[in-house]
PLY file of the C-alpha trace (Angstrom):
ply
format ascii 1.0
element vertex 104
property float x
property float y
property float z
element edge 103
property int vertex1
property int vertex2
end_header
0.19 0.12 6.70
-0.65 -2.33 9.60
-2.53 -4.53 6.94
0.47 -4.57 4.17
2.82 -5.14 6.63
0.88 -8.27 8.14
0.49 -9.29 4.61
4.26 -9.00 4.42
5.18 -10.79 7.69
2.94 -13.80 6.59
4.73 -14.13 3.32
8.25 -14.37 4.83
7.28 -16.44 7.85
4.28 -18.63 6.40
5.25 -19.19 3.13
9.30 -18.42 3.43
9.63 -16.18 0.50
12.87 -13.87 1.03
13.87 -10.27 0.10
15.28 -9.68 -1.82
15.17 -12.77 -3.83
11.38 -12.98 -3.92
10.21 -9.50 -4.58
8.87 -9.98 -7.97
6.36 -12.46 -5.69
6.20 -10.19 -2.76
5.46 -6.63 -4.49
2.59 -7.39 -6.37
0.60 -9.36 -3.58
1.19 -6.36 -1.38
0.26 -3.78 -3.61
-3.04 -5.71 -4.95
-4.30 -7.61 -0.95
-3.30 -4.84 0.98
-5.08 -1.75 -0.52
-8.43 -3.94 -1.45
-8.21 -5.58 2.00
-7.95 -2.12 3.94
-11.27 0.00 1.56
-13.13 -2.60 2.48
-12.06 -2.86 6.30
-12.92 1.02 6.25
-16.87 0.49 4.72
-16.33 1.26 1.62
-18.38 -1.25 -0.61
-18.97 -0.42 -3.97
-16.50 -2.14 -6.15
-15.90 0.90 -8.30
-14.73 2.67 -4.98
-12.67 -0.05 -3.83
-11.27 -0.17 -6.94
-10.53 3.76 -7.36
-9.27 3.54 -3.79
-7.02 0.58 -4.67
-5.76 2.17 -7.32
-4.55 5.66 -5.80
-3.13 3.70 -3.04
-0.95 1.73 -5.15
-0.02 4.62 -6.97
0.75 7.01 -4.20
2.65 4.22 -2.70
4.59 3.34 -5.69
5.35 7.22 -6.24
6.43 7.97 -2.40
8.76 4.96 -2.61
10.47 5.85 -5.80
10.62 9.54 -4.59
12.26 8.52 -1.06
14.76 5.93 -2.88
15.59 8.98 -5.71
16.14 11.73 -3.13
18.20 9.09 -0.08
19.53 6.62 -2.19
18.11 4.19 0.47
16.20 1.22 -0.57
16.21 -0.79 2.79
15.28 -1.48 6.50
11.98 -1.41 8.03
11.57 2.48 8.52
10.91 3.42 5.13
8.26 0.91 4.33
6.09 1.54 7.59
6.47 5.55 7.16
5.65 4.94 3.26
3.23 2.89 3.43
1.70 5.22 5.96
1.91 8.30 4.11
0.45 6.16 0.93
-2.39 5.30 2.88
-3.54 8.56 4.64
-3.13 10.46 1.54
-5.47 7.60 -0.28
-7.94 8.14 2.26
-7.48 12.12 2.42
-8.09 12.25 -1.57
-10.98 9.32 -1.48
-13.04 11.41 0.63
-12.38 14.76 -0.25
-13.51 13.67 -3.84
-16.86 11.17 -2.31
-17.60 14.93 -0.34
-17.20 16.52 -3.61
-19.13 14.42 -5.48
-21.89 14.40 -2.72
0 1
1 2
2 3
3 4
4 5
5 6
6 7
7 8
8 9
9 10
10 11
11 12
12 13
13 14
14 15
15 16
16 17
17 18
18 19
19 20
20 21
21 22
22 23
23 24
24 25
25 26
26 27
27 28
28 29
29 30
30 31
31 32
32 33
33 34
34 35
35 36
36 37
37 38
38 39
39 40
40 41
41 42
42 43
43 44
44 45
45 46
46 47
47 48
48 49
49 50
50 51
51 52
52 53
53 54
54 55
55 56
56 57
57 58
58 59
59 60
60 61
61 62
62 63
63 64
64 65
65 66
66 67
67 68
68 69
69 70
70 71
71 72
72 73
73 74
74 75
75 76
76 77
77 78
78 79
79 80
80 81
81 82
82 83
83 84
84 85
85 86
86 87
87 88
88 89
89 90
90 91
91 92
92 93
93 94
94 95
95 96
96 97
97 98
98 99
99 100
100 101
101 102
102 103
């Protein structure tokens, strides 16, 4: 979460892109930079990990934020995204190693 939202803080102060104008920009830098940028700040090295890693966390991200918009309605404000993002992330990591243990 720290990492996307760094990400995101550099695009709308560095290079000036705005929200909502500039999401079709935004969203797929975050969801690509972040999740690569974060396996490989944990140790994880292999590019098919990374990759799987990547992956789930995009998709568990894209899923929780879809779900929380459906059930609230809300699609704004800083909250969501840093408890979202959060909850994207920990259950990426929770899933990525129980299946490397499983695999083990």
């Amino acid at each position: 979460m720290a990492i996307s939202m760094a990400i995101e803080i550099a695009l709308l102060v560095v290079v000036r892109l705005r929200i909502p104008d500039d999401n079709a920009v935004i969203a797929p830098i975050l969801l690509i930079a972040s999740p690569v940028a974060a396996a490989l700040i944990c140790g994880y090295r292999r590019p098919a990990t990374v990759i799987a890693l990547a992956i789930l966390t995009v998709v568990l991200t894209l899923a929780c934020v879809m779900g929380f918009g459906r059930l609230t309605g809300i699609s704004t404000g800083v909250a969501p995204p840093i408890v979202l993002r959060t909850l994207a992330g920990t259950l990426a990591a929770a899933l990525s190693a129980r299946f490397s243990v499983s695999r083990s």
